[in-house]
C-alpha positions as CSV (number, residue, x, y, z in Angstrom):
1,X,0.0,0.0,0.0
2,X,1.5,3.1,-1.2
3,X,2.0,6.1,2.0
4,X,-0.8,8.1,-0.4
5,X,-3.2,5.2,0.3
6,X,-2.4,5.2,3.4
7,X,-3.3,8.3,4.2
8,X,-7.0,8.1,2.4
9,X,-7.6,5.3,4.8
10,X,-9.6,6.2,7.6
11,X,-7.1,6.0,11.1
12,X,-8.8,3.1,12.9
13,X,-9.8,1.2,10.0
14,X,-6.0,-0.6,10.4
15,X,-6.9,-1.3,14.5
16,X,-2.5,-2.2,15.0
17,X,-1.7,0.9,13.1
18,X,-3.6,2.6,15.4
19,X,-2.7,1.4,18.3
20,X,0.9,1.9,18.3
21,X,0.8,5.6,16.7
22,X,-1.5,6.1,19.7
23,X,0.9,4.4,22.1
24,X,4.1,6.0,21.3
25,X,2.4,9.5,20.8
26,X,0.8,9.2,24.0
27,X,4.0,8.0,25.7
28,X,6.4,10.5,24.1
29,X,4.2,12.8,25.1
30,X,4.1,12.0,28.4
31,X,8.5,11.7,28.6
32,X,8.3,15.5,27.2
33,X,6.1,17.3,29.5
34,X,7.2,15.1,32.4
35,X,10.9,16.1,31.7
36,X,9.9,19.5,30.4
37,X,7.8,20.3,34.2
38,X,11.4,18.7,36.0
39,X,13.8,21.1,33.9
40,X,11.5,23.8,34.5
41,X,11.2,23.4,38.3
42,X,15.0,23.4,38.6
43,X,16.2,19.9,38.8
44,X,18.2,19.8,36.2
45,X,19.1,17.9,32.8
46,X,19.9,14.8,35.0
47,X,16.1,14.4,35.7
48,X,15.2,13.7,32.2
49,X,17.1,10.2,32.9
50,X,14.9,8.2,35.6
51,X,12.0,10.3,33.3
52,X,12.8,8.2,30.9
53,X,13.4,5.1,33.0
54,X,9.5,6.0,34.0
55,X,8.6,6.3,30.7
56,X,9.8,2.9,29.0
57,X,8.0,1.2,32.3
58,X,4.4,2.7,31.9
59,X,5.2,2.0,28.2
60,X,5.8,-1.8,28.5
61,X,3.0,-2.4,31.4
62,X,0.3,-0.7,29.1
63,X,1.6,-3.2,26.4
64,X,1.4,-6.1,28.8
65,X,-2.3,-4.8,29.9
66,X,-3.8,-4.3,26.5
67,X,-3.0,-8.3,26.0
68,X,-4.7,-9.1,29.0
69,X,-7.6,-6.2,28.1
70,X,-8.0,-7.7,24.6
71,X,-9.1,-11.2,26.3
72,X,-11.2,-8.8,28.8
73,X,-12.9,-6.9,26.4
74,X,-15.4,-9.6,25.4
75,X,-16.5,-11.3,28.1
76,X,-19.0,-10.8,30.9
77,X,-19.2,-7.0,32.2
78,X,-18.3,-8.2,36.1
79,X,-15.5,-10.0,34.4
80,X,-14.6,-7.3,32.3
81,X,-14.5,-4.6,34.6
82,X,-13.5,-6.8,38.2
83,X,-10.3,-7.8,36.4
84,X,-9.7,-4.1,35.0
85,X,-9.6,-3.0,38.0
86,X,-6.9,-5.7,39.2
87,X,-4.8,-5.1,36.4
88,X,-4.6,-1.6,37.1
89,X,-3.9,-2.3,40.9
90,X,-0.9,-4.4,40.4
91,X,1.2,-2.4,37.3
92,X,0.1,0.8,39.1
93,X,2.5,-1.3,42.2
94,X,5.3,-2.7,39.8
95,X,5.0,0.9,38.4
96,X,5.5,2.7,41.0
97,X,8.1,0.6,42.6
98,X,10.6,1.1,39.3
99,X,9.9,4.7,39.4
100,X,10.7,5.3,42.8
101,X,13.6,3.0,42.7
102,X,14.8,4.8,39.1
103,X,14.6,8.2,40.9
104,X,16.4,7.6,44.1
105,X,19.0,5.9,42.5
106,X,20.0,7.7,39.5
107,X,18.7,11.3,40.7
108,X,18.6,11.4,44.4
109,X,21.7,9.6,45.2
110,X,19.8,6.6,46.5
111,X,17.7,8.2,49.1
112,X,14.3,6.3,49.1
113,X,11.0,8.5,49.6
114,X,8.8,6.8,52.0
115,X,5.2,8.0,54.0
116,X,3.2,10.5,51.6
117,X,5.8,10.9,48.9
118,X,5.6,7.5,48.1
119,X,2.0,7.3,48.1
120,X,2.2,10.3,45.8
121,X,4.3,8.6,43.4
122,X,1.5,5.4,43.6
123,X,-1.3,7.7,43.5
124,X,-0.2,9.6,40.4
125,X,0.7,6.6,38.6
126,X,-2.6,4.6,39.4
127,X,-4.8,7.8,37.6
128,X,-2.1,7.7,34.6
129,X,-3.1,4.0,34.6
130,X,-6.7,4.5,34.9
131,X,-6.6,7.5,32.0
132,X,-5.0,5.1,29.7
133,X,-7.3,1.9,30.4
134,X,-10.2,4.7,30.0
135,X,-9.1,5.4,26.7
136,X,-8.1,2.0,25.3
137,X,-11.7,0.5,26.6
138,X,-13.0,4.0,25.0
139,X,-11.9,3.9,21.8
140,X,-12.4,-0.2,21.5
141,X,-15.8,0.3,22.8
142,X,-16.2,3.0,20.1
143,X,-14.5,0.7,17.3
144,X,-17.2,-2.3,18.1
145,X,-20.0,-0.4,17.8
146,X,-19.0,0.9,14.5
147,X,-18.6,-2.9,13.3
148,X,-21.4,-3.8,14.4
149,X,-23.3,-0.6,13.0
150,X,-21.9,-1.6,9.4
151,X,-22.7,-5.2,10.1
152,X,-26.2,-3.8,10.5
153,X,-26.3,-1.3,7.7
154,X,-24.7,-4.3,5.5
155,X,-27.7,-6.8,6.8
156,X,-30.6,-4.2,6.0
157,X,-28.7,-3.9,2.6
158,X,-29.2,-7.4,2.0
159,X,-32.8,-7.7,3.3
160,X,-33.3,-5.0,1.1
161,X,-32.3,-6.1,-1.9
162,X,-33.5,-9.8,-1.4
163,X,-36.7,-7.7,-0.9
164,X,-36.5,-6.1,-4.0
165,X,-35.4,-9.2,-5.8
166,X,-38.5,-10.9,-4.9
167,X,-40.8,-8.3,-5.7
168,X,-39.0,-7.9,-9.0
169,X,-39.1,-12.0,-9.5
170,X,-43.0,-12.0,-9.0
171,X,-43.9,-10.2,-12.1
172,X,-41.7,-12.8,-14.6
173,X,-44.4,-15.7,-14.1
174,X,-47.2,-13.0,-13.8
175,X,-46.2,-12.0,-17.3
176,X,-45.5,-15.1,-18.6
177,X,-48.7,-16.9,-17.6
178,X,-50.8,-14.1,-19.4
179,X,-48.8,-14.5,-22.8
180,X,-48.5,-18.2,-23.4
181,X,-51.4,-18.1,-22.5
182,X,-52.4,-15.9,-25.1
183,X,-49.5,-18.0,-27.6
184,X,-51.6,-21.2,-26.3
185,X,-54.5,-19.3,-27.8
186,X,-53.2,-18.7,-31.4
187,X,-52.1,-21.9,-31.3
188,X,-55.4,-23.6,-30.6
189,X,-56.5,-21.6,-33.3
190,X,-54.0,-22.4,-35.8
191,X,-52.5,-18.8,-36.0
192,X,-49.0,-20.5,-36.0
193,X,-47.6,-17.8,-37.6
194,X,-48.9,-14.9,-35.2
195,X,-48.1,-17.6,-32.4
196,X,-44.2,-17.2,-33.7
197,X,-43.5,-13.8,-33.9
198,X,-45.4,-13.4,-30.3
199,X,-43.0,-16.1,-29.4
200,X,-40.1,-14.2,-31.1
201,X,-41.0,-10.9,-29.7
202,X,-41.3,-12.7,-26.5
203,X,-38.1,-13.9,-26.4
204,X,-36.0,-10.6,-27.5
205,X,-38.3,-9.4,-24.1
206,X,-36.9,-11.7,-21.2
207,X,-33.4,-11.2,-23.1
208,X,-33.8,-7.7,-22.8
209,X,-35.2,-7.6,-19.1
210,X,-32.9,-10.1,-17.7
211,X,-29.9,-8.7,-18.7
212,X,-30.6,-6.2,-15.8
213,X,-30.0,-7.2,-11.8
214,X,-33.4,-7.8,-10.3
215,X,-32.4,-4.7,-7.8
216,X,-30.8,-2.5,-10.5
217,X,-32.1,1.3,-11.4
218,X,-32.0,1.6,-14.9
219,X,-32.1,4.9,-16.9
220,X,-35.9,5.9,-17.9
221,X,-35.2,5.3,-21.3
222,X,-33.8,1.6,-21.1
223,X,-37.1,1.4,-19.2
224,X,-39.7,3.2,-22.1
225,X,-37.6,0.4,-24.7
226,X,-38.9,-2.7,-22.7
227,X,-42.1,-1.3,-22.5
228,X,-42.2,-1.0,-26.3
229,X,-41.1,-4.4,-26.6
230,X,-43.7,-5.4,-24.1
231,X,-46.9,-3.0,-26.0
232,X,-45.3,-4.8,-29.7
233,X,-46.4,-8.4,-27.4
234,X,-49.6,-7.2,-26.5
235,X,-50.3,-5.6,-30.0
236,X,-50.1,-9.3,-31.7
237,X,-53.5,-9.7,-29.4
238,X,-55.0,-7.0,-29.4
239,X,-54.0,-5.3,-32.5
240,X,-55.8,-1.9,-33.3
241,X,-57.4,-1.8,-30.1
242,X,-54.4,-1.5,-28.3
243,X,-53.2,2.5,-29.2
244,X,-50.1,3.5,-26.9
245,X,-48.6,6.4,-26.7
246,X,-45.4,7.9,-25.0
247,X,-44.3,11.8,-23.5
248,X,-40.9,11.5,-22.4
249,X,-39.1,14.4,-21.6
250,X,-35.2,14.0,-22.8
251,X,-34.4,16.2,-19.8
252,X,-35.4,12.8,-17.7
253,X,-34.3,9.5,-20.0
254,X,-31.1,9.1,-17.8
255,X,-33.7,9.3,-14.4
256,X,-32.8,6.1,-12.6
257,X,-35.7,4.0,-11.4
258,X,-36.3,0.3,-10.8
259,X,-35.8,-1.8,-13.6
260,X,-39.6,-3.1,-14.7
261,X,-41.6,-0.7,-12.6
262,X,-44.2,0.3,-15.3
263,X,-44.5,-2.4,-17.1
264,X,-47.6,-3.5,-14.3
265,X,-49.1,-0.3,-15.0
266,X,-49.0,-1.0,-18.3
267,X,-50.4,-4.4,-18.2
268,X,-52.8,-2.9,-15.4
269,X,-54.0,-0.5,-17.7
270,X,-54.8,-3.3,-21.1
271,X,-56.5,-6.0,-18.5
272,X,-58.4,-2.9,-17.4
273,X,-59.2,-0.4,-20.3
274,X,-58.2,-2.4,-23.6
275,X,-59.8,-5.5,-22.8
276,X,-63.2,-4.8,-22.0
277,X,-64.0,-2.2,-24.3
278,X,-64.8,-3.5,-28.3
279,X,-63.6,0.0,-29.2
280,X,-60.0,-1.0,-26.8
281,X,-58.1,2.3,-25.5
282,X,-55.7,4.5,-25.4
283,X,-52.3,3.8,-23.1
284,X,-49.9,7.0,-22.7
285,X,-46.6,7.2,-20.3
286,X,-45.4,10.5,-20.0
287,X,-42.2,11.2,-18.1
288,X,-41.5,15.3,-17.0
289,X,-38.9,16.8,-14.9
290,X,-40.9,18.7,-11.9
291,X,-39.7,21.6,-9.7
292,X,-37.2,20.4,-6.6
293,X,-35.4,18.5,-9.4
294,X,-37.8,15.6,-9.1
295,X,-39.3,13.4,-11.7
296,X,-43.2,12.5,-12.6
297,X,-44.1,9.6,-14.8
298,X,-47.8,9.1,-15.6
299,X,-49.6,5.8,-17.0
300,X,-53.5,6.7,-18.2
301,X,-55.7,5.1,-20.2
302,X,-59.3,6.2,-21.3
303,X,-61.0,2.7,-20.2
304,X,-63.8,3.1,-17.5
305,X,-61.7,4.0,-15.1
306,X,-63.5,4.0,-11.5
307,X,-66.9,4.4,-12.2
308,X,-69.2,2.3,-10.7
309,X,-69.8,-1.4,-11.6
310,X,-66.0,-1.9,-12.7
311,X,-63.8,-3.7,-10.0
312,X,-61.4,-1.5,-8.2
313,X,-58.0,-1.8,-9.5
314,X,-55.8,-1.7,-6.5
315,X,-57.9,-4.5,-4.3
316,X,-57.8,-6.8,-7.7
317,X,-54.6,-6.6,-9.5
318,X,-52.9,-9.0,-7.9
319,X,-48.8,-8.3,-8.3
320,X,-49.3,-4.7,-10.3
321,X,-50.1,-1.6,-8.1
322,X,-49.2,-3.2,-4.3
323,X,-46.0,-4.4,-6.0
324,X,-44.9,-1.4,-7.2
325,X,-45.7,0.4,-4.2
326,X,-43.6,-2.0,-2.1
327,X,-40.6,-1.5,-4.7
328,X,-40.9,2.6,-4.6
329,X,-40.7,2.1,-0.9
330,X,-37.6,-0.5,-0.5
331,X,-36.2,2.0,-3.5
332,X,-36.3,5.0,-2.4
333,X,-38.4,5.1,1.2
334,X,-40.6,7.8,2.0
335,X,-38.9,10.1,-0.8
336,X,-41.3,9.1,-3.4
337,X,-44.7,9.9,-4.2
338,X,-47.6,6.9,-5.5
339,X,-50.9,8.1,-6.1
340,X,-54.0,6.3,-8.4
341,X,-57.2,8.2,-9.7
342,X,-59.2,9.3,-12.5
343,X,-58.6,11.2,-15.8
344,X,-60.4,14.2,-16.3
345,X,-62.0,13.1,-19.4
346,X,-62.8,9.7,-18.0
347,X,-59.9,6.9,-17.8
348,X,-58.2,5.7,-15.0
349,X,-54.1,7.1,-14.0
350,X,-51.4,6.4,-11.4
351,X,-48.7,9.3,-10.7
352,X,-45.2,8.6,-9.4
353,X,-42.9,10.9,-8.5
354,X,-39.2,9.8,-7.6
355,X,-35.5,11.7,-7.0
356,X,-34.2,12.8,-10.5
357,X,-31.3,10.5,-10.1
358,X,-28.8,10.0,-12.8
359,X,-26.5,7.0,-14.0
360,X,-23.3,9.0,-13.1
361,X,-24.8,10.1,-9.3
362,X,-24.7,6.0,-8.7
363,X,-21.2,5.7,-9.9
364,X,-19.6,8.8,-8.4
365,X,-20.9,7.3,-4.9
């Protein structure tokens, strides 16, 4: 890893790096202002010696305790914390003991402290202690939730996208079952040669929607081509009764949205409008770019829409409308907009209004 890489990684992402750049900052630190507050109190350069003495001690213990804390750090809190606090008791001892010892003997000419100075000296080196096992649990502490936060955010991705998947896998047999069926038909009836370009226009279909991940965004315009290839399908049933039309603004065709998230509106709208109405209707998707840089895509037709005596759309449409309202939510939560109703001259519509999101947005992230 080159020292550029290094530096774009985050500190505590490499937990050993960051351990011992903590430990020898936080110990040269200490040996300087330790030395620093002796020199400038008048002892002398010769005080900086047993300093250091002190300093290579409390450096080694703390090495010796973060062994014995990394076995601490996952077991029982009364086991945890009871044997913290005996750790601490007995370097704080072996601590203070070399210190004193270092002092007398290479900057007091041997003269042992004894009574408060020497509880001083323990005293002093049990909070220096105490600070440092504060921090290491601190920042450990700190460090496990933040795994366990990502293992989180990495399990909700995966619900989330199995989520998706399904809901995406649901409308491949819907769809299926309603055109060989229909291919079954033309069969029957010994339309072999209608039955084979439905077959054939089938086919360039599922090649053209399973190409894309069933939890892939695809620009509005990939989507808009699959519905045509889905409306030139339908067309080979219904023929002239079947009239769609499209409204796409090119300000939007790179809009990101889930891959095959109209074509249930779509088939909604000919179960609905073209087939019970000799005359058939008309289908029209319209895509605009709105104000707070948002899109709206509209599917209407001008069938009955919901006047009384036809079957309400969202109770009986099985996969269509509740699907794609579960796969606006796991897509984008609350920050999109599903609402069904009638046309103004009759007909029934659903509005959806998502982020504009674009292709490079998904990449840059």
């Amino acid at each position: 890893m080159t020292p550029e890489e290094l530096r774009r990684k985050p500190f505590f992402e490499d937990k050993n790096r960051a351990f011992w750049t903590l430990q020898s900052a936080g110990w040269s630190g200490y040996f300087i202002l330790r030395a620093l507050g002796g020199i400038a109190n008048n002892m002398g350069p010769l005080y900086i010696l047993p300093t250091a003495v002190a300093t290579a001690t409390g450096y080694c213990l703390t090495l010796l305790m973060a062994v014995a804390y990394r076995n601490l750090i996952t077991r029982r809190p009364q086991v945890t914390w009871g044997g913290s606090v005996a750790i601490v008791a007995v370097a704080s001892g072996i601590f203070s003991i070399i210190e004193v010892w270092a002092f007398a003997a290479l900057f007091r000419g041997g003269e042992m402290p004894a009574g408060l100075q020497f509880l001083g000296a323990i005293l002093l080196d049990v909070t220096l202690l105490l600070a440092w096992s504060g921090l290491y649990y601190g920042i450990n502490f700190y460090l496990l939730i933040e795994e366990q936060n990502d293992q989180l955010l990495r399990l909700e991705t995966q619900s989330s996208n199995a989520q998706l998947a399904m809901l995406r896998y649901q409308l491949n047999p819907h769809f299926l079952f309603n055109t060989l069926n229909s291919i079954s038909t033309l069969v029957l009836l010994k339309q072999t040669e209608r039955a084979n370009a439905m077959l054939s226009r089938l086919s360039s279909f599922l090649r053209y929607t399973l190409a894309n991940e069933p939890t892939a965004r695809v620009p509005l315009s990939q989507e808009v081509e699959t519905l045509k290839l889905y409306l030139e399908i339908e067309r080979m049933r219904f023929e002239d009764r079947l009239r769609p039309s499209f409204d796409i603004d090119p300000r939007v065709a790179r809009a990101r949205l889930p891959s095959l998230l109209l074509q249930p509106l779509v088939e909604n709208a000919i179960k609905y409008a073209v087939t019970p109405q000799e005359e058939g209707a008309e289908i029209t998707v319209a895509a605009h770019q709105t104000a707070g840089n948002r899109v709206r895509i509209t599917v209407s037709d001008t069938g009955p829409g919901l006047n009384a005596g036809t079957p309400p759309r969202i109770a009986s449409t099985g996969v269509g409308l509740a699907n794609i309202q579960d796969r606006l939510a796991q897509a984008f939560g609350e920050d999109h907009r599903f609402e069904t109703g009638s046309n103004e001259a009759g007909g029934f519509c659903v509005e959806i209004e998502i982020p504009f999101e674009l292709e490079q947005a998904k990449e840059a992230a």
